[in-house]
C-alpha positions in Angstrom: 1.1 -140.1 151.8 0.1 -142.8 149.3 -0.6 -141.5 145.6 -3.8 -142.1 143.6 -3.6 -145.0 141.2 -5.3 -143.9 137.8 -5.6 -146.7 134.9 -7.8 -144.8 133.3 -7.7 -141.1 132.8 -12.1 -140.2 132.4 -11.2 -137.3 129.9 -9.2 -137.7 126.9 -9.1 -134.5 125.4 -9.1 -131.0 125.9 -9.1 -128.1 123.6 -8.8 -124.7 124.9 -8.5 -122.8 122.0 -9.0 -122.9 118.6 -5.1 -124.0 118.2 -4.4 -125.2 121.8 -5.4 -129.1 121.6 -4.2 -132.0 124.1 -5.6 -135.6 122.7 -4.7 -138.8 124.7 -2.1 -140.9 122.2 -4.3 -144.3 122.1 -2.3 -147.2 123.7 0.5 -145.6 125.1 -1.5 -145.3 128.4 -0.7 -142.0 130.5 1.2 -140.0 127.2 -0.8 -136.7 125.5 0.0 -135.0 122.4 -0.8 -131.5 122.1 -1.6 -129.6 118.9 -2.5 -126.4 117.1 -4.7 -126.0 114.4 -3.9 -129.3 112.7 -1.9 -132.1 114.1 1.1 -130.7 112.3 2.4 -128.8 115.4 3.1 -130.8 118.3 4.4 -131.1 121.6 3.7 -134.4 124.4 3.8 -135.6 127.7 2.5 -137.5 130.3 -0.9 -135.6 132.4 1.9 -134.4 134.6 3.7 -132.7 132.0 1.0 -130.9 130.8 0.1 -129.8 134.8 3.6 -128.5 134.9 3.4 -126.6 131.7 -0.2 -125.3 132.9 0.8 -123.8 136.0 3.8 -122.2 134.2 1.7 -120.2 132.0 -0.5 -119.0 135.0 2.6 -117.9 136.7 4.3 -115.9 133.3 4.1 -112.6 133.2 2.6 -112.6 129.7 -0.7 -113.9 131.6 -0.4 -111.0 134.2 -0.7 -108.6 131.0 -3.1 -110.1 129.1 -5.5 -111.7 132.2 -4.7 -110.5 135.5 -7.3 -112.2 137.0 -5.6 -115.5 136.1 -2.1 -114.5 136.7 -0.7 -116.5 140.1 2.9 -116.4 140.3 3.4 -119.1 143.3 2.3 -121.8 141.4 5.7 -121.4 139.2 7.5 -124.5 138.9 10.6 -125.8 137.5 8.8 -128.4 134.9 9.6 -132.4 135.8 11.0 -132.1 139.6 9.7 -134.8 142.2 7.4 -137.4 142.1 4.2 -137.0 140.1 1.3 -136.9 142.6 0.1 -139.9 140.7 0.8 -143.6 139.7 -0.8 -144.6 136.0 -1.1 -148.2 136.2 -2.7 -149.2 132.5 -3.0 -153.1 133.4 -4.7 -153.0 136.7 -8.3 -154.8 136.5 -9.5 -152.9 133.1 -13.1 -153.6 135.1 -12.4 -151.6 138.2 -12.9 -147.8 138.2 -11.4 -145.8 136.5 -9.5 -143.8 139.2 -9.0 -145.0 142.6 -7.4 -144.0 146.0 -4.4 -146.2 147.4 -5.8 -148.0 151.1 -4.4 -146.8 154.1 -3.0 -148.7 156.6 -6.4 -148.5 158.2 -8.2 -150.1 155.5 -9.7 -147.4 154.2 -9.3 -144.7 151.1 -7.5 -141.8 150.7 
């Protein structure tokens, strides 16, 4: 199955908390950098990285206590294993959109 080609990802940010921030890192194409509070407490990673980490915390126990209705244990994973489901290509035609599906061998998108 051909992966997505993305040289552009269309959100940069996301907070969702008052101390759970992910910000692009400008010019190192697909990298994030998340942070608390201030930008004194960080961790990064590629947008795969932070998938990874984001289904983990759906699947932990700790969100079947505190929000049950959010708690899915089979989307558990083992953090960086196999291909991402996408290719980040930062110097493909800056002009084209932003993300884009790889042809098939029919010609047309996936």
């Amino acid at each position: 199955m051909p992966k997505t080609i993305i040289n552009k990802w269309p959100v940069s940010g996301l907070s969702g908390a008052k101390r759970a921030n992910i910000a692009e890192s400008e010019g190192l194409g697909d990298w994030f950098v998340g942070h608390g509070k201030t930008e004194s407490c960080q961790f990064e990673g590629t947008w795969w990285d932070m998938i990874c980490f984001a289904r983990n915390v759906l699947a932990s126990v700790n969100t079947k206590i505190a929000a049950p209705s959010f708690y899915m244990p089979e989307l558990a994973n083992d953090n960086y294993t196999g291909p991402t489901p996408y290719e980040y290509d930062k110097e493909s035609n800056p002009g084209d959109q932003q993300i884009r599906s790889t042809p098939t061998i029919d010609g047309g998108a996936t």
